[in-house]
C-alpha atoms as an extended CHARMM CRD file, in Angstrom:
* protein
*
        88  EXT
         1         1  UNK       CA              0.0000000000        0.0000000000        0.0000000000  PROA      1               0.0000000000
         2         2  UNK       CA              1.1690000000        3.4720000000       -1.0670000000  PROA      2               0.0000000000
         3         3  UNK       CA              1.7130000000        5.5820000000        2.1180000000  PROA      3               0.0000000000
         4         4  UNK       CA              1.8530000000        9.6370000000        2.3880000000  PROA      4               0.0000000000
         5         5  UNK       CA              2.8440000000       11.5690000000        5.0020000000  PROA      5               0.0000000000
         6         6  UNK       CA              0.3000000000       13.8850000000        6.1280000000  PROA      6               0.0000000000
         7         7  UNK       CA              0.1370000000       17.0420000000        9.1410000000  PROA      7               0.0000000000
         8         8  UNK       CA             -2.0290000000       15.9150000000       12.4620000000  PROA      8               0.0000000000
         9         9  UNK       CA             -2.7680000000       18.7600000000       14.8050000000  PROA      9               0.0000000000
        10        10  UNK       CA             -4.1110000000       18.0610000000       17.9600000000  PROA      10              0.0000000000
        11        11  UNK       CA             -4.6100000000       18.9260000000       21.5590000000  PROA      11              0.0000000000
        12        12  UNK       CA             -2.2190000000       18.2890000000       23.9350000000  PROA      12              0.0000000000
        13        13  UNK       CA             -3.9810000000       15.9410000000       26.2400000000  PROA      13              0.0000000000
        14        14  UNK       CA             -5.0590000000       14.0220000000       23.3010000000  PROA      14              0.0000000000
        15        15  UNK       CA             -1.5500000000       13.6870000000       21.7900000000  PROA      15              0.0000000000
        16        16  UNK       CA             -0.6860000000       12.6640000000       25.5000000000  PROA      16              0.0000000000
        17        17  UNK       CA             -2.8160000000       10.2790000000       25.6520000000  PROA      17              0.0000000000
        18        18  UNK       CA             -1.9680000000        8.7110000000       22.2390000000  PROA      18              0.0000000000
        19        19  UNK       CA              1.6550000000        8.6780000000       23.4250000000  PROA      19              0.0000000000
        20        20  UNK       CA              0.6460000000        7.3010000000       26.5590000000  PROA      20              0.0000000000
        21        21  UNK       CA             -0.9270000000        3.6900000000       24.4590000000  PROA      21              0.0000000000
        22        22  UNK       CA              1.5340000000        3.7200000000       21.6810000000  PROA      22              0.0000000000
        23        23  UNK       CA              4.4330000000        3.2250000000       23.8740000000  PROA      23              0.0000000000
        24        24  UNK       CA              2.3500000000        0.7850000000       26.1360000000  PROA      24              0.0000000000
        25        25  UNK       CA              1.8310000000       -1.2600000000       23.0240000000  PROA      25              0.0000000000
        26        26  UNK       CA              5.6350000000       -0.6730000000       22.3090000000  PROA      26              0.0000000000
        27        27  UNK       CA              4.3010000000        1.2050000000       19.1190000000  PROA      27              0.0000000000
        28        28  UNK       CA              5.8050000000        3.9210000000       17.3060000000  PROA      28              0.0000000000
        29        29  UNK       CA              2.9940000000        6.5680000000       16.9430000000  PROA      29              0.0000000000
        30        30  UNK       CA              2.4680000000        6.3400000000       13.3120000000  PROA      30              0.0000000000
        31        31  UNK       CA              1.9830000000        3.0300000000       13.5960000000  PROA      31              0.0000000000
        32        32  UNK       CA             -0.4780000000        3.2510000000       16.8290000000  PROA      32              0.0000000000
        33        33  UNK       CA             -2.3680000000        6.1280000000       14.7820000000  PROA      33              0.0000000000
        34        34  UNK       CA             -2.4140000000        3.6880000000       12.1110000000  PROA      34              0.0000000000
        35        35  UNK       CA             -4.0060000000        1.1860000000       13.9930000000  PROA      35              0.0000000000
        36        36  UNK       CA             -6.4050000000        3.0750000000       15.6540000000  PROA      36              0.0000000000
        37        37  UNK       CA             -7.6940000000        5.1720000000       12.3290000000  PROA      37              0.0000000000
        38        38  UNK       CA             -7.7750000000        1.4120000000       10.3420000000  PROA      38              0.0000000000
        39        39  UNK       CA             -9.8980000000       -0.0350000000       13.7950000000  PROA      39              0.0000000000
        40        40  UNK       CA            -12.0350000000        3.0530000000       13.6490000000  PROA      40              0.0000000000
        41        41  UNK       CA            -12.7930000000        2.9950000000        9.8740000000  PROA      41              0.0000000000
        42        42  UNK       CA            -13.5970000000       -0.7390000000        9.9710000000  PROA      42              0.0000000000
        43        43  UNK       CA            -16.4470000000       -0.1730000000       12.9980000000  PROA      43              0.0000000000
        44        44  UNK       CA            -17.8370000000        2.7190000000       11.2930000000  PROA      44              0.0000000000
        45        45  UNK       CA            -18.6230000000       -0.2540000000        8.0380000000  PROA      45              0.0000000000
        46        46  UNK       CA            -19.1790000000       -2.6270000000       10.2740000000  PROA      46              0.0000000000
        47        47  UNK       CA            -22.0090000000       -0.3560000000       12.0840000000  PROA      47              0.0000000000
        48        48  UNK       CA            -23.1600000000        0.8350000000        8.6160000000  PROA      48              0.0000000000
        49        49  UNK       CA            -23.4460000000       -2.8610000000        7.4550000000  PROA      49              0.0000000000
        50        50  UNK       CA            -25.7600000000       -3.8160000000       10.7340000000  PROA      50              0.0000000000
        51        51  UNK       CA            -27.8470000000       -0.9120000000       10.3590000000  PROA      51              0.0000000000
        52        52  UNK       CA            -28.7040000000       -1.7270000000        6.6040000000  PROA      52              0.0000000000
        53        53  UNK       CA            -28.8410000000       -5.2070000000        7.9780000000  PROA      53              0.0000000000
        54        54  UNK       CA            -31.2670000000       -4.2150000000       10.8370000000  PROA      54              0.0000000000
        55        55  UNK       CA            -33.2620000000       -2.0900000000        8.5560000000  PROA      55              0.0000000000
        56        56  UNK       CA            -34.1160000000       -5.0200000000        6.0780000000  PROA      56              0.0000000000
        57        57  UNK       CA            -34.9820000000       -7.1230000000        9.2970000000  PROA      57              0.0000000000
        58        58  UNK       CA            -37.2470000000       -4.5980000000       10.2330000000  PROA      58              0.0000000000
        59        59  UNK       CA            -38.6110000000       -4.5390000000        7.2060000000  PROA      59              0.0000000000
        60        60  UNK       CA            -38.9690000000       -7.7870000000        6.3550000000  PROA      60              0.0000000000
        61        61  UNK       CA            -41.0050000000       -8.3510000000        9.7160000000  PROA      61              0.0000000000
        62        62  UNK       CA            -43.2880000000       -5.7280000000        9.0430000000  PROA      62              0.0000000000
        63        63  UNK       CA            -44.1890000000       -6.7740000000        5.8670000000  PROA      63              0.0000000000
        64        64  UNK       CA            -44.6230000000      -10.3910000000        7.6410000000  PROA      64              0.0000000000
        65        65  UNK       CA            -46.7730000000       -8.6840000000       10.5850000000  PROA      65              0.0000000000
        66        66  UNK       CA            -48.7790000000       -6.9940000000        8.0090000000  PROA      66              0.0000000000
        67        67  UNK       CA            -49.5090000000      -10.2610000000        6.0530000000  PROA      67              0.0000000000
        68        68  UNK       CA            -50.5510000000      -12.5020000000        9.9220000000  PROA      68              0.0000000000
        69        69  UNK       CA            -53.0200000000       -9.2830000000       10.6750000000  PROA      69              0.0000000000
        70        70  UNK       CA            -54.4620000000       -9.4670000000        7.2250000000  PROA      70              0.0000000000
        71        71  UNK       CA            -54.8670000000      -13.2670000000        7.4170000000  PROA      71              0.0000000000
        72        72  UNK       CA            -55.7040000000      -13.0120000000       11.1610000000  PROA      72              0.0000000000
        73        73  UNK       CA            -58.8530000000      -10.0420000000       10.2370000000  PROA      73              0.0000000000
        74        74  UNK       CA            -60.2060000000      -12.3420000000        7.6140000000  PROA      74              0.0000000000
        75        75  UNK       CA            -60.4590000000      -15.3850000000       10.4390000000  PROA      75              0.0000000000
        76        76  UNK       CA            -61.6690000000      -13.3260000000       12.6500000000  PROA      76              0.0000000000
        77        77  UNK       CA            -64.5870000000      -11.5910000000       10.4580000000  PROA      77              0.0000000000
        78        78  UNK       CA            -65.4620000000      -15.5630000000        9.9070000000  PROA      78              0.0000000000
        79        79  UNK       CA            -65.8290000000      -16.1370000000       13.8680000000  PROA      79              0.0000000000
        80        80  UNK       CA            -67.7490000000      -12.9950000000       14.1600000000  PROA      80              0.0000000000
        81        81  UNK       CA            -70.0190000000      -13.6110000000       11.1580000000  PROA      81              0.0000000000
        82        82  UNK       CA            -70.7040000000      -17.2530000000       12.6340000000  PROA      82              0.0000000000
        83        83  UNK       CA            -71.5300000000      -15.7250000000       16.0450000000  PROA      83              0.0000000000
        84        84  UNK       CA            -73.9730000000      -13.0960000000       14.6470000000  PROA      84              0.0000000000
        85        85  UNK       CA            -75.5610000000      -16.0710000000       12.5630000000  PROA      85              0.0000000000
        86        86  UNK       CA            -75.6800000000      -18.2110000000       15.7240000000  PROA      86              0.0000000000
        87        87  UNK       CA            -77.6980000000      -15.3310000000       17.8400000000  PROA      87              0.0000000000
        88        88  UNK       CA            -79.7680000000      -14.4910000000       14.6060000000  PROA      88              0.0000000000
């Protein structure tokens, strides 16, 4: 993979902090920052993917709750219109 060097500003506690893991993990902090903007860009797809995921679910089960009412109504308009002929 081509790399390019790019300019990160950022605020002191933060670039503490980043300091702070990187050496932890006996990381240079390219290579941390690396990490942690790959980790971060795969979660944000992942969480993209399971919403669109989620959203077809929910979908998919309304339509299917739509369809049991429908059938459910026309049952019950049966039992009603036997009761009604019953009491007649």
């Amino acid at each position: 993979m081509r790399e390019e060097k790019i300019t990160l500003t950022l605020p002191a506690e933060l670039l503490e902090a980043v300091e702070k893991k990187a050496k932890r993990k006996r990381k240079k902090r390219d290579e941390f920052l690396k990490e942690v903007i790959t980790f971060y860009i795969a979660m944000e797809d992942r969480k993209t993917r399971i919403k669109k995921e989620l959203i077809k679910g929910y979908k998919e089960s309304s339509e299917a709750s739509m369809l049991l009412s429908r059938e459910f109504f026309e049952v019950e308009q049966e039992i009603f219109r036997d009761i009604f002929k019953y009491f007649k």
